[in-house]
C-alpha positions in Angstrom: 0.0 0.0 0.0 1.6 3.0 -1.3 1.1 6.5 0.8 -0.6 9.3 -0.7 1.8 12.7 -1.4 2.1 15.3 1.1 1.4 17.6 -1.4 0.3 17.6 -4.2 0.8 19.7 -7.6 -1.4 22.5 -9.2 -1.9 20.7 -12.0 -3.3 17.9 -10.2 -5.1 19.9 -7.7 -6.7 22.4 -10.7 -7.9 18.6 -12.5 -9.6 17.5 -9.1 -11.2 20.6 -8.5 -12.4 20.6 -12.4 -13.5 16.8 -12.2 -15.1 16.7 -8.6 -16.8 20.3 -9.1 -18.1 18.4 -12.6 -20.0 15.3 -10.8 -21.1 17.5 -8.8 -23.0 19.6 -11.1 -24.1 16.4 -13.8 -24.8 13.8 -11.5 -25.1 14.8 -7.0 -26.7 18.1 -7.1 -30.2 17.2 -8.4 -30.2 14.0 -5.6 -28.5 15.8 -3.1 -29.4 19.4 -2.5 -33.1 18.9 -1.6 -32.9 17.3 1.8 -28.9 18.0 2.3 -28.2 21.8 2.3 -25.7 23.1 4.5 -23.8 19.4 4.9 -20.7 18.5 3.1 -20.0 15.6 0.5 -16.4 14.4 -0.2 -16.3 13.2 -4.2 -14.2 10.7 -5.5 -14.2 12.1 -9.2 -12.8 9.0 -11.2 -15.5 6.8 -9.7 -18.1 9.0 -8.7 -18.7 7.6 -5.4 -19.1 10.5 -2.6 -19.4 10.8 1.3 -21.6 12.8 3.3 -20.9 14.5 6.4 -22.3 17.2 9.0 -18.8 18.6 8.8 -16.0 18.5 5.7 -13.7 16.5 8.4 -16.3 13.6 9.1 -16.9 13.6 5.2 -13.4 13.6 4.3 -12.4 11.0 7.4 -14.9 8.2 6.0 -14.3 8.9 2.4 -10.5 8.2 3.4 -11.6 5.0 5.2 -13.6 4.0 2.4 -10.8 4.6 -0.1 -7.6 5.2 1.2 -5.6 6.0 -1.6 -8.0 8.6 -3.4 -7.9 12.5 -3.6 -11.6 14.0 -2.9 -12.9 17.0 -3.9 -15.1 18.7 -0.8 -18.0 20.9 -1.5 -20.4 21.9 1.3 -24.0 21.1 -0.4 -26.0 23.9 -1.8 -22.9 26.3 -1.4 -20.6 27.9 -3.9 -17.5 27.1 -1.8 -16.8 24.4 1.1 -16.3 26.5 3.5 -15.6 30.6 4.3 -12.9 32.7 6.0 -14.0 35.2 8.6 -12.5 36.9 11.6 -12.1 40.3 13.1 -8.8 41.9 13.8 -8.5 44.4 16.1 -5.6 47.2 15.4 -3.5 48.4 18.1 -1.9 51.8 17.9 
């Protein structure tokens, strides 16, 4: 069994994004935004087969149980991105 990269390169990561993004738009989003907006599916492009999760980690942690070896694309259902960065900053003068 062969471990997957640490990283992994834009080119790879740009075809993932392109593939998983695509089964999500042809095939998951008519089944799965209905009854699952607001939780988060991990996609397996090449095969198709996804996870679901009330979080990306619990998605993502049973898609890599499932298939160890795979990349997954992660999309939070009925969202244009996964996930969304926030925060307040104070200043200090």
């Amino acid at each position: 069994m062969s471990a997957l990269p640490e990283t992994i390169s834009p080119a790879v990561e740009d075809e993932l994004v392109q593939s998983g993004q695509h089964v999500y738009d042809q095939r998951l989003r008519e089944v799965l935004e209905p009854d699952q907006i607001g939780r988060f599916v991990a996609i397996e492009p090449e095969t198709g087969r996804y996870f679901l999760g009330d979080t990306g980690t619990t998605a993502l942690i049973e898609a890599h149980a499932a298939m160890p070896e795979s990349l997954f694309y992660l999309v939070r259902i009925g969202s244009q991105a996964a996930d969304a960065l926030s925060g307040y900053g104070g200043r200090i003068r």
